[in-house]
N, CA, C and O atoms as a printed pandas DataFrame, in Angstrom:
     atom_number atom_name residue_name chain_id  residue_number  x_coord  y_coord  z_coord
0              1         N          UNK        A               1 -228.189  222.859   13.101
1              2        CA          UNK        A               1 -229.534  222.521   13.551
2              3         C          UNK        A               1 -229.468  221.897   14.946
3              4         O          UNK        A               1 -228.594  221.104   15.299
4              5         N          UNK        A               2 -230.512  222.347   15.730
5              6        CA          UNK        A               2 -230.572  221.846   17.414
6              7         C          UNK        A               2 -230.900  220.341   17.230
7              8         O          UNK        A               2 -231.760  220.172   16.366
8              9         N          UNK        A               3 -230.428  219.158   17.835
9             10        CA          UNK        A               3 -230.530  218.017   18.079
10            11         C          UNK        A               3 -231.720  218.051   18.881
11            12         O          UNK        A               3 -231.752  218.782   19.871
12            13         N          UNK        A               4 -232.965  217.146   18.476
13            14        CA          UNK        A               4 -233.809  217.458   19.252
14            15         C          UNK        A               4 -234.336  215.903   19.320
15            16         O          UNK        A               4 -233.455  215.154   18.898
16            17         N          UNK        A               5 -235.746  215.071   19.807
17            18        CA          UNK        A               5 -236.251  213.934   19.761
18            19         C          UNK        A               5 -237.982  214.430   19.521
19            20         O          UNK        A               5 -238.544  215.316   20.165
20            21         N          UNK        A               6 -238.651  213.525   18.335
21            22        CA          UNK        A               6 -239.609  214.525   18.359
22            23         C          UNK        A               6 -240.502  212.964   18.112
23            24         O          UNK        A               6 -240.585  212.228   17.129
24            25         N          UNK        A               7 -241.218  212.869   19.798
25            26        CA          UNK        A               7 -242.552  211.997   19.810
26            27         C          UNK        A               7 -243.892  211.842   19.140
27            28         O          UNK        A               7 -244.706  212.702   19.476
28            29         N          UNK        A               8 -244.341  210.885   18.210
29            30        CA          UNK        A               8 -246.143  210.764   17.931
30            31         C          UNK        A               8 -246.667  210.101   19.151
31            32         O          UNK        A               8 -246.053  209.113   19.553
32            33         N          UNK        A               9 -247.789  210.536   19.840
33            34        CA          UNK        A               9 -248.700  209.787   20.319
34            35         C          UNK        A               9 -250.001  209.525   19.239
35            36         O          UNK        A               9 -250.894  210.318   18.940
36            37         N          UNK        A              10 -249.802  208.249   18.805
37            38        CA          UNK        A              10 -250.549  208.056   17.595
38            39         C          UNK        A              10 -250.269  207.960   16.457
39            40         O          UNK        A              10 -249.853  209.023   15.997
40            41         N          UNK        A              11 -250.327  206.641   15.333
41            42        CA          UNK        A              11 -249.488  206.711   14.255
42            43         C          UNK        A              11 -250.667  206.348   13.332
43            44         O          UNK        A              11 -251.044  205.270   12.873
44            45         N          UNK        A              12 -251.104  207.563   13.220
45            46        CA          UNK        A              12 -252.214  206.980   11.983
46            47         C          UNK        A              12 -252.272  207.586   10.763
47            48         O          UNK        A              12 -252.591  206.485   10.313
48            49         N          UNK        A              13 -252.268  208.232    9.872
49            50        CA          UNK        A              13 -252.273  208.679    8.590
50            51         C          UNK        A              13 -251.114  209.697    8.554
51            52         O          UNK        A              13 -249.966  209.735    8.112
52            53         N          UNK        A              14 -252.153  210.691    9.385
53            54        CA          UNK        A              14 -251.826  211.799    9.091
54            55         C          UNK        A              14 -250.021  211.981    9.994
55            56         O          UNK        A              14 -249.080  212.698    9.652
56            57         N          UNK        A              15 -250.144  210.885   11.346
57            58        CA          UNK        A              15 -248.839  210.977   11.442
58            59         C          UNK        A              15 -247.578  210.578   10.941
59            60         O          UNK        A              15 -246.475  210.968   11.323
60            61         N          UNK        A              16 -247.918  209.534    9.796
61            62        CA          UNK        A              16 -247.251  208.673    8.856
62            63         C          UNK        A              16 -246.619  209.262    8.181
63            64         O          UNK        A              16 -245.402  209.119    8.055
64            65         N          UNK        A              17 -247.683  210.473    7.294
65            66        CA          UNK        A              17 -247.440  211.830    6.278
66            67         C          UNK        A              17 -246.071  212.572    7.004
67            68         O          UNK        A              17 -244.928  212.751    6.581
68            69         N          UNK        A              18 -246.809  212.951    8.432
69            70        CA          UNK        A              18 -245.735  213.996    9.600
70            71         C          UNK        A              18 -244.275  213.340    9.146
71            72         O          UNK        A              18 -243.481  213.992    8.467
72            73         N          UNK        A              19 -243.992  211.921    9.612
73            74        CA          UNK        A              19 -242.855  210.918    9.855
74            75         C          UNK        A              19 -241.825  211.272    8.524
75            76         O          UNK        A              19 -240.696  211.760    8.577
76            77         N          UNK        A              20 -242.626  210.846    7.284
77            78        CA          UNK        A              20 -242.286  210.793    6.188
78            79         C          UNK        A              20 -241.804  211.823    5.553
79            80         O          UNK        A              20 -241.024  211.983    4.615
80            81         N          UNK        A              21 -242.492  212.574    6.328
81            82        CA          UNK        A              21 -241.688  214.270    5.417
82            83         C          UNK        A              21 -240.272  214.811    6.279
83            84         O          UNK        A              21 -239.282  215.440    5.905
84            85         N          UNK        A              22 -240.680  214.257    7.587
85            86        CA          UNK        A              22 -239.603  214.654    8.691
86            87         C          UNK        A              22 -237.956  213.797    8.090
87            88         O          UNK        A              22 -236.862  214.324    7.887
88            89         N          UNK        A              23 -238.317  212.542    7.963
89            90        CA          UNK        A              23 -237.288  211.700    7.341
90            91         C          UNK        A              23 -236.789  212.215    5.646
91            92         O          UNK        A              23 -235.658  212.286    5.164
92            93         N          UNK        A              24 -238.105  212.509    5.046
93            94        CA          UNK        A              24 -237.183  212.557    3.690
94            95         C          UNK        A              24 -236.664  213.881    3.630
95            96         O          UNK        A              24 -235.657  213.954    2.925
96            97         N          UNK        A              25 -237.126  215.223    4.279
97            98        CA          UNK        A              25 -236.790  216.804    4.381
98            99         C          UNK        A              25 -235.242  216.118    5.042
99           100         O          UNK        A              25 -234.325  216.766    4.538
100          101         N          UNK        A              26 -234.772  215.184    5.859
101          102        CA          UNK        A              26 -233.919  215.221    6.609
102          103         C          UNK        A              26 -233.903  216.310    7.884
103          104         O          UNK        A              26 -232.935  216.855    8.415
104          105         N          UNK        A              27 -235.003  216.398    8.110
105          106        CA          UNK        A              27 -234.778  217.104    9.587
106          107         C          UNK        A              27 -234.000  216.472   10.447
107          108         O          UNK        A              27 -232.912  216.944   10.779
108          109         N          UNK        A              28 -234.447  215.364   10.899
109          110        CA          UNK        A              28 -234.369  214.610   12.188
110          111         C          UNK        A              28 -233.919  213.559   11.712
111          112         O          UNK        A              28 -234.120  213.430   10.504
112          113         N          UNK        A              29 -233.283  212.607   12.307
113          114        CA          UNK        A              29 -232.529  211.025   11.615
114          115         C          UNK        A              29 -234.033  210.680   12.745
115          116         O          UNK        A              29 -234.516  211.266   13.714
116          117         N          UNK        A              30 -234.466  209.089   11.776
117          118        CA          UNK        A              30 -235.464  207.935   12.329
118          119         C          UNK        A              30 -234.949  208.001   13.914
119          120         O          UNK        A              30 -235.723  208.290   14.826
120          121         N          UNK        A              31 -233.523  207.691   14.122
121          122        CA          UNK        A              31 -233.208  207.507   15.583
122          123         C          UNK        A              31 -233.774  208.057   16.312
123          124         O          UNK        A              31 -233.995  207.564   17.419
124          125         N          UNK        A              32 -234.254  209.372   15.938
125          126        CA          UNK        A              32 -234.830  210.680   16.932
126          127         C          UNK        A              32 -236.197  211.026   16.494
127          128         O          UNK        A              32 -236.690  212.134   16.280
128          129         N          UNK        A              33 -236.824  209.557   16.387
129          130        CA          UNK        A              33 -238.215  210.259   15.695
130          131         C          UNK        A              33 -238.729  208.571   17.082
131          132         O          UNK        A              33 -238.275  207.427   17.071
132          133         N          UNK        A              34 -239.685  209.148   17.948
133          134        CA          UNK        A              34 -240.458  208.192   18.852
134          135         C          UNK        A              34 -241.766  208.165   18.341
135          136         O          UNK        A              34 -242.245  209.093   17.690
136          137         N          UNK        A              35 -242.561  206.765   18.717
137          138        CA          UNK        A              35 -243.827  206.193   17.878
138          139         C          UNK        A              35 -244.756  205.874   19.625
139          140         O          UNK        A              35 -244.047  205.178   20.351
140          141         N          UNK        A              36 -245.433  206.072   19.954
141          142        CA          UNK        A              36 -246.612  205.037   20.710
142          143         C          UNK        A              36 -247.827  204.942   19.889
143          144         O          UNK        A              36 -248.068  205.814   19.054
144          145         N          UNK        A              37 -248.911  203.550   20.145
145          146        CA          UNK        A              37 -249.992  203.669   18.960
146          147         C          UNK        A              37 -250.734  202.376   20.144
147          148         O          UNK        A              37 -250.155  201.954   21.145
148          149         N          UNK        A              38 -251.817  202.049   19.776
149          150        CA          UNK        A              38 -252.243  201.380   20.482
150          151         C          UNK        A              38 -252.143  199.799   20.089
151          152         O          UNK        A              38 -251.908  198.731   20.656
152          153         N          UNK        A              39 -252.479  200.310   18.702
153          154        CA          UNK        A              39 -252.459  198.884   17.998
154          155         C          UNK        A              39 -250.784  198.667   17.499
155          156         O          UNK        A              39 -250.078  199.598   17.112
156          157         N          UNK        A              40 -250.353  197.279   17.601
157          158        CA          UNK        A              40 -249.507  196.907   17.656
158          159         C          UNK        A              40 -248.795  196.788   15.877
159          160         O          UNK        A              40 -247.714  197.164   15.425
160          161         N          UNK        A              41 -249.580  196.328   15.448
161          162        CA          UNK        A              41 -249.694  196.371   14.223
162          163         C          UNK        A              41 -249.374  197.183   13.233
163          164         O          UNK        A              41 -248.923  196.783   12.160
164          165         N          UNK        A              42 -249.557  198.219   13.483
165          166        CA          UNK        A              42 -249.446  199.477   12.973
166          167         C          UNK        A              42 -247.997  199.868   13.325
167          168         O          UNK        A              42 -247.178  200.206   12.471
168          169         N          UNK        A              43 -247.725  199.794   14.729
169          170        CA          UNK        A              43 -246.134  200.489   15.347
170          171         C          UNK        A              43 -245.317  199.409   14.380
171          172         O          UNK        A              43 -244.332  199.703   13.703
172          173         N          UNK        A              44 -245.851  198.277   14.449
173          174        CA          UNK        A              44 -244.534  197.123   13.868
174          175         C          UNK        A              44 -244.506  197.839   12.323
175          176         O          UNK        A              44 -243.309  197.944   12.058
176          177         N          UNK        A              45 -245.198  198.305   11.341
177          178        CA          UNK        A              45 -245.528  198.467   10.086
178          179         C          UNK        A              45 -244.793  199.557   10.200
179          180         O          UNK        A              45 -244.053  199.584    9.217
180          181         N          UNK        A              46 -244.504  200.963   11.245
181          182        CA          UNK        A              46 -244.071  202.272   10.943
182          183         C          UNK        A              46 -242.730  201.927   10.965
183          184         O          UNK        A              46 -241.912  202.185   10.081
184          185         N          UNK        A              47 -242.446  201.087   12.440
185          186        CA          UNK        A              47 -241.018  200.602   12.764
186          187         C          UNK        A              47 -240.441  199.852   11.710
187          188         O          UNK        A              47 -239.283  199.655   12.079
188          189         N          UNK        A              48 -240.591  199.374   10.706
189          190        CA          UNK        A              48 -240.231  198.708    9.436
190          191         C          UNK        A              48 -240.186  199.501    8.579
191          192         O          UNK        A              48 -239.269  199.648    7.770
192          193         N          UNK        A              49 -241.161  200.096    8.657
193          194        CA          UNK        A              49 -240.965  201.331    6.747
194          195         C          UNK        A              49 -240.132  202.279    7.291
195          196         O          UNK        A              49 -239.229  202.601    6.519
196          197         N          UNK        A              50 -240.124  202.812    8.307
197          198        CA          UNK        A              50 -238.795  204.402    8.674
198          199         C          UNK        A              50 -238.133  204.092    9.305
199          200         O          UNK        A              50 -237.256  204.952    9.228
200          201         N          UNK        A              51 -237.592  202.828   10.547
201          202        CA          UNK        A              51 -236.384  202.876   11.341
202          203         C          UNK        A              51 -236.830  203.770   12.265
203          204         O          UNK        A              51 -236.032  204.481   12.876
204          205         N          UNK        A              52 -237.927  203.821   12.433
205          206        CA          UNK        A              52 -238.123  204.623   13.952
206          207         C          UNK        A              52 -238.439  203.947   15.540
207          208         O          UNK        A              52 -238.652  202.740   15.658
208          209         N          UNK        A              53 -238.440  204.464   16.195
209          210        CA          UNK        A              53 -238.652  204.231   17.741
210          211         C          UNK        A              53 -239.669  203.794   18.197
211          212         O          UNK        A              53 -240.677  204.383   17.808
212          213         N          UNK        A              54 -239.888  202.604   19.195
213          214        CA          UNK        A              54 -241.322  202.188   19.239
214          215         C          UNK        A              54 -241.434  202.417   20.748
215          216         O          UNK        A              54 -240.820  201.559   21.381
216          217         N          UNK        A              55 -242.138  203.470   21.606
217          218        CA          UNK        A              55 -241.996  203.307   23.284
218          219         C          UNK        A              55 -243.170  202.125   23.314
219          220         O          UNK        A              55 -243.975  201.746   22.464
220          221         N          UNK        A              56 -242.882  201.696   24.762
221          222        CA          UNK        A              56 -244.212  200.720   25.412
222          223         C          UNK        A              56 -245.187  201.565   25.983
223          224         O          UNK        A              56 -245.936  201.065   26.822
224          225         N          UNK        A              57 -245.343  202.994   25.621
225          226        CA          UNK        A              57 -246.279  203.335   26.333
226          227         C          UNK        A              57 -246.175  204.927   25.869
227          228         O          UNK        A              57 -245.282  205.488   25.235
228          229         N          UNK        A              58 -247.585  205.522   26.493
229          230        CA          UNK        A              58 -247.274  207.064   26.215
230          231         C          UNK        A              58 -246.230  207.630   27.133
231          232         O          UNK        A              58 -245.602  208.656   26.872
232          233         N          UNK        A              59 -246.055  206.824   28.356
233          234        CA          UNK        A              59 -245.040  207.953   29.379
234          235         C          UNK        A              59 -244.073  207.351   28.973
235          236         O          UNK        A              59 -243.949  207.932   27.895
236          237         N          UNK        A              60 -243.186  206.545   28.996
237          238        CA          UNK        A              60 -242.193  206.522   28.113
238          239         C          UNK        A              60 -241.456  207.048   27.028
239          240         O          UNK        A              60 -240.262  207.309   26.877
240          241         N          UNK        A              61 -242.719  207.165   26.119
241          242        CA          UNK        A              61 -242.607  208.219   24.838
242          243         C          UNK        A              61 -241.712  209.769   25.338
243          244         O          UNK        A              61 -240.626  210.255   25.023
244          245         N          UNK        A              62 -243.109  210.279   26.492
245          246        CA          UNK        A              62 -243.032  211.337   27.093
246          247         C          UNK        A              62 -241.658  211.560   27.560
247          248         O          UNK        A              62 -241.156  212.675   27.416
248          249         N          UNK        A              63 -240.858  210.382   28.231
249          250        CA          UNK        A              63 -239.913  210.770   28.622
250          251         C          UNK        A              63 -238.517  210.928   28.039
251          252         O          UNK        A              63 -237.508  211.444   28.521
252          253         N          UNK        A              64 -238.820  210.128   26.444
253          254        CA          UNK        A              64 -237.337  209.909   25.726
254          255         C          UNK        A              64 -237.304  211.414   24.955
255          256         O          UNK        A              64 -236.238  211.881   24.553
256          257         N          UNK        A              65 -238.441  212.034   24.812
257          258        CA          UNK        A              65 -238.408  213.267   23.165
258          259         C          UNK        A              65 -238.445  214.318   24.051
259          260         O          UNK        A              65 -238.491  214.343   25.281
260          261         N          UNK        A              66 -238.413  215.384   23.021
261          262        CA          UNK        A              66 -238.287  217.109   23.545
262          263         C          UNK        A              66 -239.722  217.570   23.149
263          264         O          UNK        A              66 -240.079  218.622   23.679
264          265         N          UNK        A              67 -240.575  216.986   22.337
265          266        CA          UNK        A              67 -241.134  217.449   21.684
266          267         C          UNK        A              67 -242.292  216.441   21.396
267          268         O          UNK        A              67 -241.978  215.543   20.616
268          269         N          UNK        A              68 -243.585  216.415   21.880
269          270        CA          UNK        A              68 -244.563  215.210   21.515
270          271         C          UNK        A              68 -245.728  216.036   20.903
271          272         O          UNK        A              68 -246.322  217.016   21.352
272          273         N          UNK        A              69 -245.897  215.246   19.576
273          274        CA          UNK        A              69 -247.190  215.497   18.438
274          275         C          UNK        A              69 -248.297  214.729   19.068
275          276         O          UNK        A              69 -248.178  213.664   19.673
276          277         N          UNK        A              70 -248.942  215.126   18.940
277          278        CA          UNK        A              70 -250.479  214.368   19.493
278          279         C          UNK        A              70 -251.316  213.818   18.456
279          280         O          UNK        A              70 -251.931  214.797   18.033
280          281         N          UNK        A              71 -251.706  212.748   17.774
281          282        CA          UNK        A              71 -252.100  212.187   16.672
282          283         C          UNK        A              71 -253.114  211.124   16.845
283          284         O          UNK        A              71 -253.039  210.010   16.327
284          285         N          UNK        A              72 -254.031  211.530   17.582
285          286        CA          UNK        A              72 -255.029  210.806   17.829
286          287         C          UNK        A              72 -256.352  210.729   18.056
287          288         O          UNK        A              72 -256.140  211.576   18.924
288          289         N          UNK        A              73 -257.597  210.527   18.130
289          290        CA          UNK        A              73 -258.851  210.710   17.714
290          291         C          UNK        A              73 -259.458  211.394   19.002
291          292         O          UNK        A              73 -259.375  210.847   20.101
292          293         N          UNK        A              74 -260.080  212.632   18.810
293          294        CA          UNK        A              74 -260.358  213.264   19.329
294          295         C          UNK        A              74 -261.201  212.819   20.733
295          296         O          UNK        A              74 -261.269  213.523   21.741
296          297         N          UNK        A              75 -261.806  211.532   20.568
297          298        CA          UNK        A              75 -262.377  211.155   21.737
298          299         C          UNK        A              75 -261.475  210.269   22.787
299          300         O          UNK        A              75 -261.975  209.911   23.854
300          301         N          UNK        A              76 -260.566  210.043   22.552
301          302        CA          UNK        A              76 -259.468  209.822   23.311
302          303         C          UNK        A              76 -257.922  210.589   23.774
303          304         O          UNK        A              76 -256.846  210.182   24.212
304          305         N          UNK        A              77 -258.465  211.815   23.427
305          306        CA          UNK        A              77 -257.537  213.251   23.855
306          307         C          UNK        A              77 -257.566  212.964   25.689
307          308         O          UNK        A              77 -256.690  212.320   26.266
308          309         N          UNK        A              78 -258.503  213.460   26.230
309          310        CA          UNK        A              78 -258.384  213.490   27.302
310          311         C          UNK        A              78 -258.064  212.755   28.565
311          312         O          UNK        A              78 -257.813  213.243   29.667
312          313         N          UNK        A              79 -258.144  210.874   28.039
313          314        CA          UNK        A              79 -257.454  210.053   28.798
314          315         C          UNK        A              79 -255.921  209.840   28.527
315          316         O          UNK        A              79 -255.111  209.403   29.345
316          317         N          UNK        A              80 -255.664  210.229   27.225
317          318        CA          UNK        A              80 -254.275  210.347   26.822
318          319         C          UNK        A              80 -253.492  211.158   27.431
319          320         O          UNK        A              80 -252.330  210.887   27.732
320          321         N          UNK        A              81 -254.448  212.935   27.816
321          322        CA          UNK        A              81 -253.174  213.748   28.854
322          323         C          UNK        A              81 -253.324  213.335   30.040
323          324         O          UNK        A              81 -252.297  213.312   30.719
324          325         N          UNK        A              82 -254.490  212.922   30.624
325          326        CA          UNK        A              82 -254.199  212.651   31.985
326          327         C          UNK        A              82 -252.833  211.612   32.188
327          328         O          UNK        A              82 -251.993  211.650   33.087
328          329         N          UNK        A              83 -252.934  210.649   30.987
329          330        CA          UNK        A              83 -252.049  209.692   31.437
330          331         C          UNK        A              83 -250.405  210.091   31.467
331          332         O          UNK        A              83 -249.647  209.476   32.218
332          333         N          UNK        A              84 -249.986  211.027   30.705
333          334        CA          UNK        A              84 -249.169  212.003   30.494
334          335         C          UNK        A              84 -248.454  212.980   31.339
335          336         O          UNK        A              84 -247.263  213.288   31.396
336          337         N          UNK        A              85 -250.025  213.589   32.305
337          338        CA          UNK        A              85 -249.614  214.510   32.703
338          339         C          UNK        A              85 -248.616  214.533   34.148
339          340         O          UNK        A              85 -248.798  213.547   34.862
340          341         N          UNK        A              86 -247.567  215.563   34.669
341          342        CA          UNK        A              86 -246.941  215.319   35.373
342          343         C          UNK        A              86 -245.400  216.004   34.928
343          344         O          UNK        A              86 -245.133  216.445   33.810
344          345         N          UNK        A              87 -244.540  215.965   36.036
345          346        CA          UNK        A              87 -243.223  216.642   35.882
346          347         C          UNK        A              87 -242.436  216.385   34.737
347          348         O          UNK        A              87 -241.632  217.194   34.272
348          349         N          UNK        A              88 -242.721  214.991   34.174
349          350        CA          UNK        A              88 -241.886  214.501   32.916
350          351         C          UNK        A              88 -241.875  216.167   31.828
351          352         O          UNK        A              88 -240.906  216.732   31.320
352          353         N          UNK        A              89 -243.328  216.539   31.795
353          354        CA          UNK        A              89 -243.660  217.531   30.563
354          355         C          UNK        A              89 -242.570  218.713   30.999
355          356         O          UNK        A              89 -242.150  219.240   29.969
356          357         N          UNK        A              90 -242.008  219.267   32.126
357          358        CA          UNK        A              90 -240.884  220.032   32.725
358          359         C          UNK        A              90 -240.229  220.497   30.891
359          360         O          UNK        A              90 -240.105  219.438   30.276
360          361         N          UNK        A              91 -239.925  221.428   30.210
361          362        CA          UNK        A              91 -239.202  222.184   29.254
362          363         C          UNK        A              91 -239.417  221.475   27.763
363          364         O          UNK        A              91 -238.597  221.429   26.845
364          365         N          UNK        A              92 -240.824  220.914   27.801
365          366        CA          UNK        A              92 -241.310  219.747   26.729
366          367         C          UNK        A              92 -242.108  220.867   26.357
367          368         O          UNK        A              92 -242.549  221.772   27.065
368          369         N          UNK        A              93 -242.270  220.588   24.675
369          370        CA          UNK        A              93 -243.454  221.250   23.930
370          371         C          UNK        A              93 -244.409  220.025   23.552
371          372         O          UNK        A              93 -244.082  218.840   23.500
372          373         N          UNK        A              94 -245.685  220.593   23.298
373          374        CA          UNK        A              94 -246.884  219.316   22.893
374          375         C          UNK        A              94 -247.320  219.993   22.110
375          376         O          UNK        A              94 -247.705  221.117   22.434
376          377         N          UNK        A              95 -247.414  219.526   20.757
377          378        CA          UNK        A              95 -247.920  219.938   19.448
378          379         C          UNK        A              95 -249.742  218.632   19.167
379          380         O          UNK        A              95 -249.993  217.430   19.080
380          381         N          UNK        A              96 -250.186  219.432   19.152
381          382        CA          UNK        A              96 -251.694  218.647   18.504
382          383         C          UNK        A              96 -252.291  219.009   16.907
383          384         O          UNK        A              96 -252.447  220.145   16.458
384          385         N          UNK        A              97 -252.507  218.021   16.364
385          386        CA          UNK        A              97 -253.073  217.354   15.052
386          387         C          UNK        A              97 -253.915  217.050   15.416
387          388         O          UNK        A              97 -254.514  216.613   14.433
388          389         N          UNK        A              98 -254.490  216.939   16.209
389          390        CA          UNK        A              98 -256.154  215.823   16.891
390          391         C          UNK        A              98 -257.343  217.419   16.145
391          392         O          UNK        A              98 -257.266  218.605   16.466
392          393         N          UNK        A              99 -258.376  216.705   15.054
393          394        CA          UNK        A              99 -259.232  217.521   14.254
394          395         C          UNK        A              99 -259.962  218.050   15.441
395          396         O          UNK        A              99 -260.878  218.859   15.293
């Protein structure tokens, strides 16, 4: 299997579900699973139940993974890519969950 790093922007239900299946299928080890969220609260709660990665930010995120899920409420899609967007995305895939 390809070693890969696979980013949430957004850790809310449905990315919890994503996390949880990724960890127990054994795809990916926690090490290689990245979190950004807004609320703090929540990252500390994911970072405790799976051993996963917490960036300070979405470009950060952007820059550690191969691969960023998009998990976040549809009315905040579009300040999220702007903040994103740029050379970092260079041989990156972006997967969206946003309903």
């Amino acid at each position: 299997m390809e070693h890969r790093k696979i980013g949430f922007i957004g850790g809310g239900v449905m990315a919890e579900v994503i996390i949880k299946g990724i960890i127990e299928k054994k795809l990916i080890t926690p090490a290689d699973i990245w979190l950004y969220d807004i609320d703090t609260l929540r990252t500390n709660y994911l970072k405790q139940q799976y051993k996963i990665n917490i960036a300070i930010g979405n470009q950060e995120l952007v820059q550690e993974v191969e691969m960023v899920i998009l998990a976040v409420k549809p009315q905040v899609v579009a300040k999220v890519l702007q903040e994103i967007s740029g050379e970092a995305w260079i041989g990156k895939q972006l997967t969206s969950i946003v309903a």
